[in-house]
C-alpha atoms as one frame of an Amber mdcrd trajectory, in Angstrom:
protein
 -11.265  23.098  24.528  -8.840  21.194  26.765  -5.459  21.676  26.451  -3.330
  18.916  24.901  -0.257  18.574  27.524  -3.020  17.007  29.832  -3.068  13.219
  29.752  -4.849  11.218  27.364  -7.717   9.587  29.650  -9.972   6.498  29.503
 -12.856   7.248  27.844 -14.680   4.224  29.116 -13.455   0.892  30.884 -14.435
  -2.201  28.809 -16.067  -5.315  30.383 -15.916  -8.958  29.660 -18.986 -10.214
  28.382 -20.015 -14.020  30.155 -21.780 -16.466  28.049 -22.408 -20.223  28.398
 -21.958 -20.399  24.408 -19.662 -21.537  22.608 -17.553 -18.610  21.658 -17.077
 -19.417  17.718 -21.244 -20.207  17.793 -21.769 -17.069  19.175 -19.924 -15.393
  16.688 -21.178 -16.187  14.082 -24.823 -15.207  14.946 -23.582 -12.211  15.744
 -21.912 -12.085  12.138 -24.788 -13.054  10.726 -26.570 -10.402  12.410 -24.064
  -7.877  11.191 -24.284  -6.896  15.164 -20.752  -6.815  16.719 -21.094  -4.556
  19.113 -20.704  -6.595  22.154 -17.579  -8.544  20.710 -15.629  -5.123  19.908
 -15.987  -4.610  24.257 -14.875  -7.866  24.703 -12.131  -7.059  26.519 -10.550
  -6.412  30.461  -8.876  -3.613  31.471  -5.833  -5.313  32.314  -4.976  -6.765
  29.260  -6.250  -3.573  27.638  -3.159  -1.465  28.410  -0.102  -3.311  26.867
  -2.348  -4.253  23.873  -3.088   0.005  23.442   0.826   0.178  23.268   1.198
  -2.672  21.093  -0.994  -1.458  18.393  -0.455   2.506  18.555   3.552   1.345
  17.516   2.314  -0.478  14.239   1.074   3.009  13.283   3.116   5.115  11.139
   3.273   8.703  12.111   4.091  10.979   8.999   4.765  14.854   9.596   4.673
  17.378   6.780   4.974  21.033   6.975   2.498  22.755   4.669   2.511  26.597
   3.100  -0.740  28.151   3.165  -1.014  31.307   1.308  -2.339  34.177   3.211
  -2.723  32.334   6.368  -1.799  34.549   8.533   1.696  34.633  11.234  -0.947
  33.950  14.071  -2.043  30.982  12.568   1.852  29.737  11.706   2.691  26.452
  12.724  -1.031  24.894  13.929  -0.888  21.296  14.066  -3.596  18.941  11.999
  -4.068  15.748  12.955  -5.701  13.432  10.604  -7.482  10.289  11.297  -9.428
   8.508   8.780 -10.868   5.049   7.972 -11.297   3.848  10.837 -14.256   1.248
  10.643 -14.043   0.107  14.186 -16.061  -2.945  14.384 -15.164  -6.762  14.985
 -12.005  -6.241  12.731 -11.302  -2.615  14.477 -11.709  -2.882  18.342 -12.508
  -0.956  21.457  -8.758  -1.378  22.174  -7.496  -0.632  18.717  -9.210   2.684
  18.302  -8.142   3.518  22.034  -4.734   3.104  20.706  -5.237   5.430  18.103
  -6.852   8.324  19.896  -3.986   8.107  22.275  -1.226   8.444  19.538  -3.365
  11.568  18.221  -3.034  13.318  22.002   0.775  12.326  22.090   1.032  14.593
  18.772  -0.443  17.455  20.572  -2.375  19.047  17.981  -4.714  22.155  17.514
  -7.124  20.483  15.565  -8.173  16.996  14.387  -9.337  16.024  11.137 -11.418
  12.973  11.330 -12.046  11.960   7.226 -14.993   9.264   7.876 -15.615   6.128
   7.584 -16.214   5.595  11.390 -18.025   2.486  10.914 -18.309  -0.556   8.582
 -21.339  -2.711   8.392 -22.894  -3.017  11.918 -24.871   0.748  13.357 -24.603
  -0.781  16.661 -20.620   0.593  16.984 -21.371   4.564  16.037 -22.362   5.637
  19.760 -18.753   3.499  21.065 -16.731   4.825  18.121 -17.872   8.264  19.462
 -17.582   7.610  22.819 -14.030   6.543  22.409 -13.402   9.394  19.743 -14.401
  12.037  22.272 -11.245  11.370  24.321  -9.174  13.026  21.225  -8.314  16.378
  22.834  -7.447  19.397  20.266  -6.524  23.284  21.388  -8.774  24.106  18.405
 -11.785  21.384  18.067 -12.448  17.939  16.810 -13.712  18.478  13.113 -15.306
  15.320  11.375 -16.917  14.281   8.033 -19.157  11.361   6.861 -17.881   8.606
   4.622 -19.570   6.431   2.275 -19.790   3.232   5.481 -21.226   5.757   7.476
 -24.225   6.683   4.688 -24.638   3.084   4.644 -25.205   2.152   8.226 -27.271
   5.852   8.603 -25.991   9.129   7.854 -27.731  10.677  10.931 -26.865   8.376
  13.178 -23.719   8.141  13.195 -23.384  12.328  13.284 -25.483  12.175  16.340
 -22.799   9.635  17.961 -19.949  12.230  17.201 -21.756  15.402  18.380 -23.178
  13.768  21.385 -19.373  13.350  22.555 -18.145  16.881  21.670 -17.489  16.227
  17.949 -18.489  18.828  15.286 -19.518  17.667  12.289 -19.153  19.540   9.433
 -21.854  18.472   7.034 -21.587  20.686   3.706 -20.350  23.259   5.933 -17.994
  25.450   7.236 -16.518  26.615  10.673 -13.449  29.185  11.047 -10.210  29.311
  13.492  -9.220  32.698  14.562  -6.207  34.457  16.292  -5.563  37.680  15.921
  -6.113  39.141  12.652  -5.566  35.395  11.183  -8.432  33.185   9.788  -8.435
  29.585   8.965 -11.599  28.377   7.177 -12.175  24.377   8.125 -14.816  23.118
   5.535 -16.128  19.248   5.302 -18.442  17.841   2.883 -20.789  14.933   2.643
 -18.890  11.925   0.788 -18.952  12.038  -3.027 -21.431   9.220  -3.828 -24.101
  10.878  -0.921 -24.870  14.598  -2.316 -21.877  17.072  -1.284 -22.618  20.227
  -1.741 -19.164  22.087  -1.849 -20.670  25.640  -2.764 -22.901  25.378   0.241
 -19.736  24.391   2.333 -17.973  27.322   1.219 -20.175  30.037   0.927 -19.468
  33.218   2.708 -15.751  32.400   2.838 -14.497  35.570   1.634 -12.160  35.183
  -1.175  -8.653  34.751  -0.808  -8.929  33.079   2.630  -7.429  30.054   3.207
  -9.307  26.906   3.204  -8.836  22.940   4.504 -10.999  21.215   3.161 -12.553
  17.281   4.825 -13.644  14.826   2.277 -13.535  11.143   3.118 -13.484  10.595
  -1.163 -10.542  12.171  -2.705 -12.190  12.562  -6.244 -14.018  16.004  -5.066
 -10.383  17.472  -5.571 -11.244  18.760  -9.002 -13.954  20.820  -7.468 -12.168
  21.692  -4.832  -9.425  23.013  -7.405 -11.997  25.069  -9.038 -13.063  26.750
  -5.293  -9.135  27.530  -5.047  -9.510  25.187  -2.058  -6.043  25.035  -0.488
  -5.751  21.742   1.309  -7.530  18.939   0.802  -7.649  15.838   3.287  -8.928
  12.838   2.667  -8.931   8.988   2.708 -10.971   6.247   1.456  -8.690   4.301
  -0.784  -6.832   2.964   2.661  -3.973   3.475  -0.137  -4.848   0.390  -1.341
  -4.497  -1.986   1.786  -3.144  -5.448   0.545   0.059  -4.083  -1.927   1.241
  -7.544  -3.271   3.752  -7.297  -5.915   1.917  -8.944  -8.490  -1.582  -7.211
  -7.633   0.458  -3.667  -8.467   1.709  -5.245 -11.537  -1.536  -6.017 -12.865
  -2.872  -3.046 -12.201   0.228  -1.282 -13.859  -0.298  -3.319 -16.753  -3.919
  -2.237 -16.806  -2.942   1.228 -16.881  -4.896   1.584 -13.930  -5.179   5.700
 -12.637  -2.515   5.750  -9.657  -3.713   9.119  -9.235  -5.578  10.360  -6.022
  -4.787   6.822  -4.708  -2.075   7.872  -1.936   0.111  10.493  -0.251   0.578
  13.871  -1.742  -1.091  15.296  -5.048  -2.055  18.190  -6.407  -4.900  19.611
  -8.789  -3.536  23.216  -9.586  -2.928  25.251  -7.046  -4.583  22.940  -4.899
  -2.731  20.247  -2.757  -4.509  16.709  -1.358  -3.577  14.350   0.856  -4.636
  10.376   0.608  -3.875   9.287   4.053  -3.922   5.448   4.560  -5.961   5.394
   7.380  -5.656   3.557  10.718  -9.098   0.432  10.076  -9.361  -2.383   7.250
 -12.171  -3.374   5.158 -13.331  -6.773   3.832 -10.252  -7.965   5.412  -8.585
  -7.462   8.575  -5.139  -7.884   7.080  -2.651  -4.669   5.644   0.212  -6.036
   3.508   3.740  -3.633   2.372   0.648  -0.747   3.509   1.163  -0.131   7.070
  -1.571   1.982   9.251  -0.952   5.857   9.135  -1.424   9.005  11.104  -0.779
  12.203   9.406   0.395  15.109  10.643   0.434  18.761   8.793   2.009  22.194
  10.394   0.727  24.740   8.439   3.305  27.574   7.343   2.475  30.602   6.740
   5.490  31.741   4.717   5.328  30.924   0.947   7.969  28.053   0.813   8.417
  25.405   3.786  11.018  25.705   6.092
């Protein structure tokens, strides 16, 4: 796996698309067609660059050191960085995802955690949204898992965009980092409402290793609980996107579960992250709920530093 002090690079150079149509007539039969994939590339390379910088700076970078029981002093202080929701599409472009995967390099991590939800409506953007994922660059591997989008557009499909470009996806499975003596056990499962199998994804982890575990849905965190899963990262909720005053008064009033919506939690022993994510959905608008990237250093002392 490359090292991450080398350059981010340019995983492919958009081209603008000519067309005698109209350009709002054209897209709409494209929306109507649920196929965007031509309008995501609609871009030069020229303006490309300063738009990249524009939108990797409205994404909030949050760092948190985590304990991990028994990980392991060869293991202290690797990096995870998590990227979820990303539903590139018309709402989500070539440019915007770019962005993104650039900001991950800058972090230099040892692994990336990519929580699903690659895609929204439109199949047509899985083999770009891996192409332009495969430039993420991780001392330990790019580790992905399905979300419910994905399922919808096809559940194959999209995994065959990701591995095609280098990603592994970890499909009620398991995979393990090593140094030394140290072991770090990197399980994903398939998204909650599409048949995870969490004892499948675990089995053969000897007990009392220490486990991350991917799940685009952050309900499976009971389960996960019951596994003595360790970490859990997820996303999903896009921590609830739009955050008007009076919508989170209603739902207060409603004694709505704020639970498992956002940030940090914990079931037992086990913690869980809700990241925000970096796409939209339905809209392309985020309100008082800015864009996130998450970063965890795992400790392997019992109390942070």
């Amino acid at each position: 796996m490359a090292d991450t002090h080398s350059s981010p690079r340019s995983v492919f150079s958009p081209v603008l698309i000519e067309s005698r149509e109209h350009p709002l007539r054209r897209w709409l039969e494209h929306f109507e067609r649920r196929d965007f994939d031509d309008l995501s590339l609609n871009l030069t390379s020229a303006r490309s660059a300063n738009k990249r910088r524009w939108k990797a700076r409205r994404i909030e970078v949050n760092q948190f050191r985590v304990p991990i029981a028994g990980l392991g002093r060869e293991l202290d202080g690797l990096r995870i960085v998590h990227l979820t929701d990303i539903h590139h599409g018309l709402y989500f472009s070539a440019e915007a995802l770019l962005a993104a995967v650039e900001l991950a390099n800058s972090l230099e991590p040892d692994v990336v955690a990519l929580t699903g939800d690659f895609v929204s409506y439109s199949r047509n953007f899985a083999n770009s949204a891996g192409e332009l994922l495969s430039g993420l660059r991780a001392r330990r591997g790019v580790y992905a898992v399905l979300g419910n989008h994905d399922f919808r557009v096809g559940a194959d499909l999209v995994t065959r965009a990701l591995r095609r470009h280098g990603i592994e996806v970890l499909r009620n499975r398991h995979t393990v980092i090593r140094s030394g003596a140290a072991q770090l056990h990197i399980a994903g499962v398939d998204d909650l409402w599409y048949n995870p199998n969490l004892p499948r994804a675990l089995q053969r982890i000897p007990r009392g290793r220490p486990v991350v575990l991917l799940s685009h849905n952050p309900r499976i965190v009971a389960a996960a609980a019951h596994f003595s899963v360790d970490l859990v990262l997820s996303g999903h909720t896009h921590g609830g996107q739009v955050r008007l005053p009076f919508l989170e008064r209603m739902r207060d009033g409603n004694h709505s579960p704020r639970r498992f919506h956002v940030g940090w939690d914990s079931w037992g022993r086990t913690r869980i992250y809700i990241s925000r994510g970096i796409g939209t959905i339905v809209v392309p608008v985020r309100w008082a709920c800015p864009p996130e990237i998450p970063v965890f250093t795992l400790d392997s002392r019992p109390t942070p530093r």
